[in-house]
N, CA, C and O atoms as a MOPAC input file, in Angstrom:
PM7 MOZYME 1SCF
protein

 N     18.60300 1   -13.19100 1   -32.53200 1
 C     18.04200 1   -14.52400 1   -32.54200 1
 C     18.99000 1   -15.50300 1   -31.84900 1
 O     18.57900 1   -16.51400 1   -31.27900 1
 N     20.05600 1   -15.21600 1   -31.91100 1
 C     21.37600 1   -16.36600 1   -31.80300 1
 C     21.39200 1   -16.28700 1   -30.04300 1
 O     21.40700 1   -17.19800 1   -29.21500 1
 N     21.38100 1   -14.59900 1   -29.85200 1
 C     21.19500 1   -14.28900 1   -28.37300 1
 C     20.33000 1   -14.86800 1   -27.58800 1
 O     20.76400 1   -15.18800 1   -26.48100 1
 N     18.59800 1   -15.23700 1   -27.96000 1
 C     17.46000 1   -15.37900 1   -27.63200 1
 C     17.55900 1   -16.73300 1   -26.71100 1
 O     17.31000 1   -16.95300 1   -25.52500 1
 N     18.26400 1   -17.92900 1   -28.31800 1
 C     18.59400 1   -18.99800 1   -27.99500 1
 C     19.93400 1   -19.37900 1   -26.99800 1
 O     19.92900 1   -20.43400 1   -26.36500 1
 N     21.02200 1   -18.46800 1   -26.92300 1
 C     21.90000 1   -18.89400 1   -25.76200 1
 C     21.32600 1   -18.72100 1   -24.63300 1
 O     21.44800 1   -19.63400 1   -23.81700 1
 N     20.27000 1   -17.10600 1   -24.12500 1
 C     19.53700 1   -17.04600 1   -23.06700 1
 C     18.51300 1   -18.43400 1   -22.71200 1
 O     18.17100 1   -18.71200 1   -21.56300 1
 N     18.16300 1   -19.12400 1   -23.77100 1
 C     16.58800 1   -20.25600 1   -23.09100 1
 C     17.98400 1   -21.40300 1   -23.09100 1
 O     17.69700 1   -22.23900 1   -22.23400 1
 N     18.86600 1   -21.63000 1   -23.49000 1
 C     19.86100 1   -22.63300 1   -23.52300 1
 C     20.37200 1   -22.51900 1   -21.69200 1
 O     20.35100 1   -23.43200 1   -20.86600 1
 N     20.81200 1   -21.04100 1   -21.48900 1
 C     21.56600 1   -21.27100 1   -19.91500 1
 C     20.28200 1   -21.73700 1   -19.00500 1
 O     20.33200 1   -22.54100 1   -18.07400 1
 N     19.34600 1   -21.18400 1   -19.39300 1
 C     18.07100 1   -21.16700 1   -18.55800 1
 C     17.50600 1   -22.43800 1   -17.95800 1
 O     17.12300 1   -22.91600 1   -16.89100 1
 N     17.73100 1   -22.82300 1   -19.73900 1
 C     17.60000 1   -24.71700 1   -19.86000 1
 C     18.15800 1   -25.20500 1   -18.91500 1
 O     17.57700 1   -25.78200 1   -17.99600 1
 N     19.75400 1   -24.98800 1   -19.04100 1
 C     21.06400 1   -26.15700 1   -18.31700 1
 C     20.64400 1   -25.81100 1   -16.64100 1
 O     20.50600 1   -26.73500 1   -15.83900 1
 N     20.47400 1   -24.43300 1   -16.26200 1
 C     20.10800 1   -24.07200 1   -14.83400 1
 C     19.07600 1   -25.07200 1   -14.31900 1
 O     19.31400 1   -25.80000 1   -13.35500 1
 N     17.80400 1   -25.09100 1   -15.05700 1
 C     16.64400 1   -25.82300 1   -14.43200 1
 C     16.73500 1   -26.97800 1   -14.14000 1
 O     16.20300 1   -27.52400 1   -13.17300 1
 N     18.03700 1   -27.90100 1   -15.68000 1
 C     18.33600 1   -29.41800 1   -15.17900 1
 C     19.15300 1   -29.75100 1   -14.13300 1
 O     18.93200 1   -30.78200 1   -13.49700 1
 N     20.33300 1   -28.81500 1   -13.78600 1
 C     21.26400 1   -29.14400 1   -13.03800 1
 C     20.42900 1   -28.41500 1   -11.41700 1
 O     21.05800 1   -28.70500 1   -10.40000 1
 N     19.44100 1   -27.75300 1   -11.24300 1
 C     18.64000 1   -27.49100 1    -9.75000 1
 C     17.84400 1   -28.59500 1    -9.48400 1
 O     17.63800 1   -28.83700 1    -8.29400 1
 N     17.17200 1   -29.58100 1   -10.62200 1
 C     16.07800 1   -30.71500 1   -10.63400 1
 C     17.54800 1   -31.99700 1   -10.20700 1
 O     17.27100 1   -32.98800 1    -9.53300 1
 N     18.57000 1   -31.83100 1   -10.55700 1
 C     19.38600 1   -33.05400 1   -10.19100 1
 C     19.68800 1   -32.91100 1    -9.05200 1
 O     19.61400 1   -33.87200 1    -8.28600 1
 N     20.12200 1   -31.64600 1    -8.61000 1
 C     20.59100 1   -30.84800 1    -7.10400 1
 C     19.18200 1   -31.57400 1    -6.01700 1
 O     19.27500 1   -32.38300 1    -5.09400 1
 N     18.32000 1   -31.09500 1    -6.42400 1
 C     17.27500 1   -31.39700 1    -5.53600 1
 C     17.08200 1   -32.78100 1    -5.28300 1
 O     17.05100 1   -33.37700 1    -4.20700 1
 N     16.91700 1   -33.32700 1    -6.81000 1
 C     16.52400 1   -34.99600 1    -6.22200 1
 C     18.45400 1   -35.76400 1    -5.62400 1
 O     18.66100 1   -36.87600 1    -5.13900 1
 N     19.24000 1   -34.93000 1    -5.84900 1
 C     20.73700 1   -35.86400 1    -5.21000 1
 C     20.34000 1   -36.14500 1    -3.88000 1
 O     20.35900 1   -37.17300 1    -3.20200 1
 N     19.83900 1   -34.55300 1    -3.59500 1
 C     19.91900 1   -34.62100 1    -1.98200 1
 C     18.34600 1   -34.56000 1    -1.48400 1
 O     17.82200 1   -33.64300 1    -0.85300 1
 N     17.80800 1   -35.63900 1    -1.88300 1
 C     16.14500 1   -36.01900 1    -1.84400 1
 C     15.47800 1   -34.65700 1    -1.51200 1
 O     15.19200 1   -34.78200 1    -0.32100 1
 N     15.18400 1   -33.76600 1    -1.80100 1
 C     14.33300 1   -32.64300 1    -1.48400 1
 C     13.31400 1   -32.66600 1    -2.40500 1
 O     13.71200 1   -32.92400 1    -3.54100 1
 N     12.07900 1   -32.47600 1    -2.29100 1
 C     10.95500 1   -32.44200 1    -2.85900 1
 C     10.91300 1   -30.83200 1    -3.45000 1
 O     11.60300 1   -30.04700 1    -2.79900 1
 N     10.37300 1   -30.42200 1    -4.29800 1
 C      9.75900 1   -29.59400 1    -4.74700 1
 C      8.37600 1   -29.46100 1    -5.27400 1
 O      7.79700 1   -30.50200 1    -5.58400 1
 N      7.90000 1   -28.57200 1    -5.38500 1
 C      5.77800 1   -28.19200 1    -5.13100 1
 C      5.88200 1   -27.85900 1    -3.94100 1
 O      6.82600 1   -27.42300 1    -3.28300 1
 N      4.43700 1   -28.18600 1    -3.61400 1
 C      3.87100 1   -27.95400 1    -3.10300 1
 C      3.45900 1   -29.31200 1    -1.79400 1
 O      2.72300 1   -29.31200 1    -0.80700 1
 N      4.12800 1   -30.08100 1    -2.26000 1
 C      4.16500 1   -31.18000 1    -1.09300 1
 C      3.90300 1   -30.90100 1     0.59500 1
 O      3.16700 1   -31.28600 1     1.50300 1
 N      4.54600 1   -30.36800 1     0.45400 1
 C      4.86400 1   -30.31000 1     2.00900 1
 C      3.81800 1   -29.39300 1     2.74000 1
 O      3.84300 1   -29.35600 1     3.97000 1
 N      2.93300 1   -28.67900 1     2.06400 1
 C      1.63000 1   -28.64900 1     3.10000 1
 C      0.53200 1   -29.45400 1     3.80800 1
 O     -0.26500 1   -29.22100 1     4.71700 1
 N      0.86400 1   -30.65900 1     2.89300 1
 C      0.38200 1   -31.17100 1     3.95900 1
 C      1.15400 1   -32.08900 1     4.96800 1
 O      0.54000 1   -32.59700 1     5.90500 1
 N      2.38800 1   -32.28900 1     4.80000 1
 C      2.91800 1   -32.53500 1     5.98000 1
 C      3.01100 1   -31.84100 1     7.55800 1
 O      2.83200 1   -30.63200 1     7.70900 1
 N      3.36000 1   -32.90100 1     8.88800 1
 C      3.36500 1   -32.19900 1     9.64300 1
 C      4.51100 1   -31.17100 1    10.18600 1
 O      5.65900 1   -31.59800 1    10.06500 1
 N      4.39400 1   -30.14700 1    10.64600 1
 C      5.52700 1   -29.06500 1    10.89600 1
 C      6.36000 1   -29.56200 1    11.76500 1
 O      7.56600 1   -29.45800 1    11.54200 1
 N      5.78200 1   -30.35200 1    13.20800 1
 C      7.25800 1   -30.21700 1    14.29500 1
 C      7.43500 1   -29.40900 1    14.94000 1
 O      7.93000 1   -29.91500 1    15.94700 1
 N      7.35400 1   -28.24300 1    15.08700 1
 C      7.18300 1   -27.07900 1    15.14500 1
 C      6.17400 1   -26.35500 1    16.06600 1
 O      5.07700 1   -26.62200 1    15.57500 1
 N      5.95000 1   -25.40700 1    17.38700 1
 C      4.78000 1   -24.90400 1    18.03100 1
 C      5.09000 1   -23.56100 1    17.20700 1
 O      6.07700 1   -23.32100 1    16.51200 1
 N      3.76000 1   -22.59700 1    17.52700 1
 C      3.66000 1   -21.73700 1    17.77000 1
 C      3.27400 1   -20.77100 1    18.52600 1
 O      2.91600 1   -21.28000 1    19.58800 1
 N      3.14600 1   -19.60500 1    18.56000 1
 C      2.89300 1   -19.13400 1    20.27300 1
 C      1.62000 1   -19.15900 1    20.16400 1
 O      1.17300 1   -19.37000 1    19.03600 1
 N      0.75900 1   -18.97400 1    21.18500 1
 C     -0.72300 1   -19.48800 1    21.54800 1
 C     -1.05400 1   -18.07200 1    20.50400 1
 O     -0.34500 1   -17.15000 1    20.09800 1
 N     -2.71300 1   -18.49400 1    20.29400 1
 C     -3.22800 1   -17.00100 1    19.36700 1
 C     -4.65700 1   -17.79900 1    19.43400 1
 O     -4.84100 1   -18.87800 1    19.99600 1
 N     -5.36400 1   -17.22600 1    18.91800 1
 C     -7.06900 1   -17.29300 1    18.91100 1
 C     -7.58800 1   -18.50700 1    18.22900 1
 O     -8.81300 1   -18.59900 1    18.31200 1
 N     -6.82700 1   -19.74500 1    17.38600 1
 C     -6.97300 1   -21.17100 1    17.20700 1
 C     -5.61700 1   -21.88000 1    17.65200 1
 O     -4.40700 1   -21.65900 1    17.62700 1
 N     -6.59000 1   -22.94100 1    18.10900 1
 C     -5.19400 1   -23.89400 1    18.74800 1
 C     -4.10200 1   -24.07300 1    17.41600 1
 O     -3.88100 1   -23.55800 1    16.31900 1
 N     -3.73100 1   -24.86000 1    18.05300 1
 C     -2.08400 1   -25.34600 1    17.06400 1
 C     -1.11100 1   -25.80700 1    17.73200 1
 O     -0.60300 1   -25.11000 1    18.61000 1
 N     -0.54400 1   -27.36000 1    17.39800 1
 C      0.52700 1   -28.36400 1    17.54100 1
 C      1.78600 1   -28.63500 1    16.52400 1
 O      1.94600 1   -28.25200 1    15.36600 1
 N      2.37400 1   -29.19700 1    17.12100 1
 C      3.30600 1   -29.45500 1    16.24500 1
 C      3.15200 1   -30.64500 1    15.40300 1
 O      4.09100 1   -31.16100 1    14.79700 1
 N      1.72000 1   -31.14400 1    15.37800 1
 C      1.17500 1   -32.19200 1    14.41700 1
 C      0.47800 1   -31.87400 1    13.82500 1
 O     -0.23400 1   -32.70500 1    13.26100 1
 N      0.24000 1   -30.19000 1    13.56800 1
 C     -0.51800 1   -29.47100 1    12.66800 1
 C     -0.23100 1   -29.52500 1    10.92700 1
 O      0.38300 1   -30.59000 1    10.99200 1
 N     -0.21000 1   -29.27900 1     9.81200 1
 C      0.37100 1   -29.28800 1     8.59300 1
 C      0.86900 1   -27.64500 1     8.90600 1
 O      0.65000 1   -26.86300 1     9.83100 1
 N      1.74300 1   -27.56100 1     7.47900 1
 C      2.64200 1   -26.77700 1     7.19500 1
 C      1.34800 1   -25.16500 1     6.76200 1
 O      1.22200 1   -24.01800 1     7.19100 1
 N      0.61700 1   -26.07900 1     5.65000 1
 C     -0.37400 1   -25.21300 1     5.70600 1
 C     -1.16100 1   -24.12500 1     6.60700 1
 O     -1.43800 1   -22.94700 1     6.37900 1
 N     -1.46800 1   -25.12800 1     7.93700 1
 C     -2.19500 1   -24.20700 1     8.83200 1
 C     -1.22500 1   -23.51400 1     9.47100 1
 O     -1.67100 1   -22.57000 1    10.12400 1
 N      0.45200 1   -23.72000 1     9.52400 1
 C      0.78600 1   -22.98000 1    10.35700 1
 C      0.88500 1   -21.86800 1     9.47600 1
 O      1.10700 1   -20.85500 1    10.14000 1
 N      0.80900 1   -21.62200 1     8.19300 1
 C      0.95900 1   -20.52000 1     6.87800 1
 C     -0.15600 1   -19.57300 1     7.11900 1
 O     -0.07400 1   -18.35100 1     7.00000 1
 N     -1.36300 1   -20.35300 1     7.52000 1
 C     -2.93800 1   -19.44300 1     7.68700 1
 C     -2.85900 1   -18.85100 1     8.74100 1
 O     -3.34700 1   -17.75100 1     9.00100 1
 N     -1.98600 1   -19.81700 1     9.70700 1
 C     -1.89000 1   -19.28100 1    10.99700 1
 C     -1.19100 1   -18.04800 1    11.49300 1
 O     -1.47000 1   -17.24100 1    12.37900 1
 N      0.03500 1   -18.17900 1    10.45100 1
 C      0.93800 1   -17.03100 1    10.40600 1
 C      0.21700 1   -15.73600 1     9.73400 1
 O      0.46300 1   -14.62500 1    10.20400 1
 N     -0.57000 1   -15.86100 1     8.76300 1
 C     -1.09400 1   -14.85900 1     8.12000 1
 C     -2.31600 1   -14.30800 1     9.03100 1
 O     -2.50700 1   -13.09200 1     9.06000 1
 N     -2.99500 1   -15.02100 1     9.64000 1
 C     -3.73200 1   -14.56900 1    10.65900 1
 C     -3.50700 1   -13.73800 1    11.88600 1
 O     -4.28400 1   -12.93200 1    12.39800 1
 N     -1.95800 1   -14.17900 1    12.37000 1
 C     -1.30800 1   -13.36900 1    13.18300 1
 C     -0.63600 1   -11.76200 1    12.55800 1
 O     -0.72400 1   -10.65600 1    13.08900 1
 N     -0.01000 1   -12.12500 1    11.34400 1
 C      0.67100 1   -10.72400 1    11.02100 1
 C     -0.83600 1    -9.87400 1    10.94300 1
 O     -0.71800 1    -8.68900 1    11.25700 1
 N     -2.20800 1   -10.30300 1    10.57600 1
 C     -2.94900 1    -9.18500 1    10.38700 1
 C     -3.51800 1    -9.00300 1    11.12500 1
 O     -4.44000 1    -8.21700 1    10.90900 1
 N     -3.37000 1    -9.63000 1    12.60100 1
 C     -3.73800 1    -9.36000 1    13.72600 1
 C     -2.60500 1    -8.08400 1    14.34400 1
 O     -2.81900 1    -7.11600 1    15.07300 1
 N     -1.98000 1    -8.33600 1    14.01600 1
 C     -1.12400 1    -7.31900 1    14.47400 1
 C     -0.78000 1    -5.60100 1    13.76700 1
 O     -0.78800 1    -4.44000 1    14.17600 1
 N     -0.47700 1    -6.40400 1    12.38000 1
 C     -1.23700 1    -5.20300 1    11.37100 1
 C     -2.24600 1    -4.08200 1    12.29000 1
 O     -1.86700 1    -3.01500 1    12.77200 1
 N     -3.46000 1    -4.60600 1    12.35600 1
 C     -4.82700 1    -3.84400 1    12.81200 1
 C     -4.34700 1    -2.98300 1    14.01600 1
 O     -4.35400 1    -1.77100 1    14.23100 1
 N     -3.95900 1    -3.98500 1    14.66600 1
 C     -3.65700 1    -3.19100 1    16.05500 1
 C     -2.64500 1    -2.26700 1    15.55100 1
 O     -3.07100 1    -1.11300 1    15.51300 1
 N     -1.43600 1    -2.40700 1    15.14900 1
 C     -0.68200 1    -1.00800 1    14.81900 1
 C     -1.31200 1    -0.01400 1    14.14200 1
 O     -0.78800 1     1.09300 1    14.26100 1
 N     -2.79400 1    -0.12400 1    13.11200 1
 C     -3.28700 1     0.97400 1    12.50400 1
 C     -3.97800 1     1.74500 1    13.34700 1
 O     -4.03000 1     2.97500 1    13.37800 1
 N     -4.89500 1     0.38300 1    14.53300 1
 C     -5.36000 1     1.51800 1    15.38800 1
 C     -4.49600 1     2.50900 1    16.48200 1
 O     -4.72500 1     3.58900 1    17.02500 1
 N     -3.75300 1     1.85600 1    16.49000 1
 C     -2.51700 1     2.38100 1    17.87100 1
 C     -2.24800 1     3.97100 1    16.88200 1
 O     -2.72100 1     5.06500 1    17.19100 1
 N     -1.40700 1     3.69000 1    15.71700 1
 C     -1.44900 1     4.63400 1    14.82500 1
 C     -1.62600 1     5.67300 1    15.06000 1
 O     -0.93400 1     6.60200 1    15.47700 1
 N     -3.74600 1     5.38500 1    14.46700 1
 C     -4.43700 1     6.15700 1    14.37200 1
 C     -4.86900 1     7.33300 1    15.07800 1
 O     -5.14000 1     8.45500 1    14.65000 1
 N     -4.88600 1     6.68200 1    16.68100 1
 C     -5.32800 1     7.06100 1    17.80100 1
 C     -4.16000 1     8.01500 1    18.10900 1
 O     -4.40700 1     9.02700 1    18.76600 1
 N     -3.11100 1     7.81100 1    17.75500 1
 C     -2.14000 1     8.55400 1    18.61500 1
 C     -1.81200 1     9.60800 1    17.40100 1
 O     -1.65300 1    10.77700 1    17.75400 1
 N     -1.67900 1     9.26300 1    15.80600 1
 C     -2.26300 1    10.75300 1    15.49100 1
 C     -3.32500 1    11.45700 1    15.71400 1
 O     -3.03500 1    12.63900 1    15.90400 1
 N     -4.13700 1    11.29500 1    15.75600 1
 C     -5.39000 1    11.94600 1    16.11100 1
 C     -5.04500 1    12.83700 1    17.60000 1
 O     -5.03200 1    14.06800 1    17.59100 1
 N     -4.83400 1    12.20800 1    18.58100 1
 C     -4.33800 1    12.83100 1    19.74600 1
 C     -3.24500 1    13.86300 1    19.42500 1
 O     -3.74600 1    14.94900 1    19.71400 1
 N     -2.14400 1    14.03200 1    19.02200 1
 C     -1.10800 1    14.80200 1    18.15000 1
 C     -1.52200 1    15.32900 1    17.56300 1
 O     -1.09600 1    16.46200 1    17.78600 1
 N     -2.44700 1    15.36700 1    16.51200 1
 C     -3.35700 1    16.37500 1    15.49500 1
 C     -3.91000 1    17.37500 1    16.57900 1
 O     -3.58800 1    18.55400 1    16.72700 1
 N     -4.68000 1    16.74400 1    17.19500 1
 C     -5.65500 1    17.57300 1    18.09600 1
 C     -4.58300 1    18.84900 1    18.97000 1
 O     -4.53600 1    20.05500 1    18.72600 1
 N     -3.81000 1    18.06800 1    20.02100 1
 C     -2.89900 1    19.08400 1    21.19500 1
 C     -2.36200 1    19.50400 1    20.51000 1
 O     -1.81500 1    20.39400 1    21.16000 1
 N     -1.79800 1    19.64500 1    18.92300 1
 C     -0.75700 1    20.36400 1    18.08000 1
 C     -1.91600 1    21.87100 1    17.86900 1
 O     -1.46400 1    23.00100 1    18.05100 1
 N     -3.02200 1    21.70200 1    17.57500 1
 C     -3.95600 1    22.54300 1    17.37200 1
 C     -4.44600 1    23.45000 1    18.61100 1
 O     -5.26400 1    24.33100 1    18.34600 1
 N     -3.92300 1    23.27600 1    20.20800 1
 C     -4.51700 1    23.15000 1    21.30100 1
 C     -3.85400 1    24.66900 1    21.69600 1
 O     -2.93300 1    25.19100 1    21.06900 1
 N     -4.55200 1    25.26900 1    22.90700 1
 C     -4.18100 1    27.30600 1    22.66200 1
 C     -3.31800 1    26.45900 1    23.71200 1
 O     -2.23600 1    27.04200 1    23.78000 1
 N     -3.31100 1    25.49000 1    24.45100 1
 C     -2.30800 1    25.69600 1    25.57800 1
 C     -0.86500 1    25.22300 1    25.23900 1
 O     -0.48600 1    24.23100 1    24.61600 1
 N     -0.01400 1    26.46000 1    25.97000 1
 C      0.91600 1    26.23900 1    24.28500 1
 C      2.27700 1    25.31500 1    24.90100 1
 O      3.33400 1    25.16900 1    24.28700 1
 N      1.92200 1    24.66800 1    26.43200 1
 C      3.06700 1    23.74800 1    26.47600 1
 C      2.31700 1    22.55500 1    25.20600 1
 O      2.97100 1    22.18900 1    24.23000 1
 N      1.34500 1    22.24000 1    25.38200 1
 C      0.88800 1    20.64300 1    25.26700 1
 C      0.58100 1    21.35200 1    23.76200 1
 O      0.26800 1    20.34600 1    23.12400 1
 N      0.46500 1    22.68600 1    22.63800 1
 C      1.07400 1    22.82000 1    21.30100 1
 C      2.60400 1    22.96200 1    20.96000 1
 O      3.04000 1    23.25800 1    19.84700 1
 N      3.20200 1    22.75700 1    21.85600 1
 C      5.05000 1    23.10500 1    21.76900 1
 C      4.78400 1    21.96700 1    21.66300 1
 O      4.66000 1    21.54900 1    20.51100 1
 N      4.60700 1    21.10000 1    22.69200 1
 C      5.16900 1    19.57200 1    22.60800 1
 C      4.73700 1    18.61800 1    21.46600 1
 O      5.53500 1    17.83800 1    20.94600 1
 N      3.74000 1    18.69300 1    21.18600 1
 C      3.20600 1    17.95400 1    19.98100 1
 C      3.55400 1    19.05200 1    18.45700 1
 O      3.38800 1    18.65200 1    17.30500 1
 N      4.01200 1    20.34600 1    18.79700 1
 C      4.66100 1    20.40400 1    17.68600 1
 C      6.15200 1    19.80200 1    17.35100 1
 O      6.37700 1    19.44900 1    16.19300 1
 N      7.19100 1    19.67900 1    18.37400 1
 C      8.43700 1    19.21600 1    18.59700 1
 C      8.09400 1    17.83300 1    18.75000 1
 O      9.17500 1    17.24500 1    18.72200 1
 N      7.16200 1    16.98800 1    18.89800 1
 C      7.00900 1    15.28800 1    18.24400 1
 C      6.99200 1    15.39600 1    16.91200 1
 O      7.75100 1    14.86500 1    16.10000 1
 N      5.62700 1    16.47400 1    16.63800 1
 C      5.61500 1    15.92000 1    15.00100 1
 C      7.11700 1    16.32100 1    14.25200 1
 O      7.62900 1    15.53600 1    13.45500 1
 N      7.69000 1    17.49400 1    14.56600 1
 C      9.16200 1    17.70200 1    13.91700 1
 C     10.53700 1    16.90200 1    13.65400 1
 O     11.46800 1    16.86900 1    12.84900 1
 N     10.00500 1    16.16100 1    15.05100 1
 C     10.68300 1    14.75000 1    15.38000 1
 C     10.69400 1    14.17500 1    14.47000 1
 O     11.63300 1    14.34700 1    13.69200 1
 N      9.79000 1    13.35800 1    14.20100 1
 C      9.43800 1    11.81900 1    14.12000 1
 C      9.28900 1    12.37000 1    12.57000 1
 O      8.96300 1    11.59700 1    11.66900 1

């Protein structure tokens, strides 16, 4: 019990002395700052975007890109096991040597 309370006690003193830290040196905490503007470009992609955009869209924006890219590596992937599956299976036995000595590889 005695333990319980020194653990929510440091926990306590941590949270007041990060809330003083923050407001010393004016920093906001939440969620504020999505809607502010970034400053910031990003590289061109399939919706525009400025650096007078919010913080937000460049977040959607970013998430839109990693799973744009995502996809394409599953298909790239895919395609190129499948090709490797296949010539590993193949009677001609340079192009089954070679795709057996990739897959052993990698």
């Amino acid at each position: 019990m005695i333990f319980a309370a020194i653990v929510c006690a440091i926990i306590a003193l941590v949270a007041i002395q990060t809330a003083a830290n923050l407001k010393a040196r004016s920093i906001a905490s939440g969620f504020d700052y999505l809607s502010r503007a970034t400053g910031f470009e990003i590289s061109p992609g399939p919706l525009s975007y400025s650096s007078r955009d919010t913080y937000a869209r460049a977040l959607g924006l970013g998430l839109l890109n990693t799973l744009r890219v995502a996809l394409l590596g599953i298909v790239i992937a895919t395609a190129l096991g499948l090709v490797i599956g296949v010539a590993r299976l193949s009677n001609i036995w340079v192009v089954s040597t070679i795709s057996r000595g990739y897959v052993e590889v990698l």
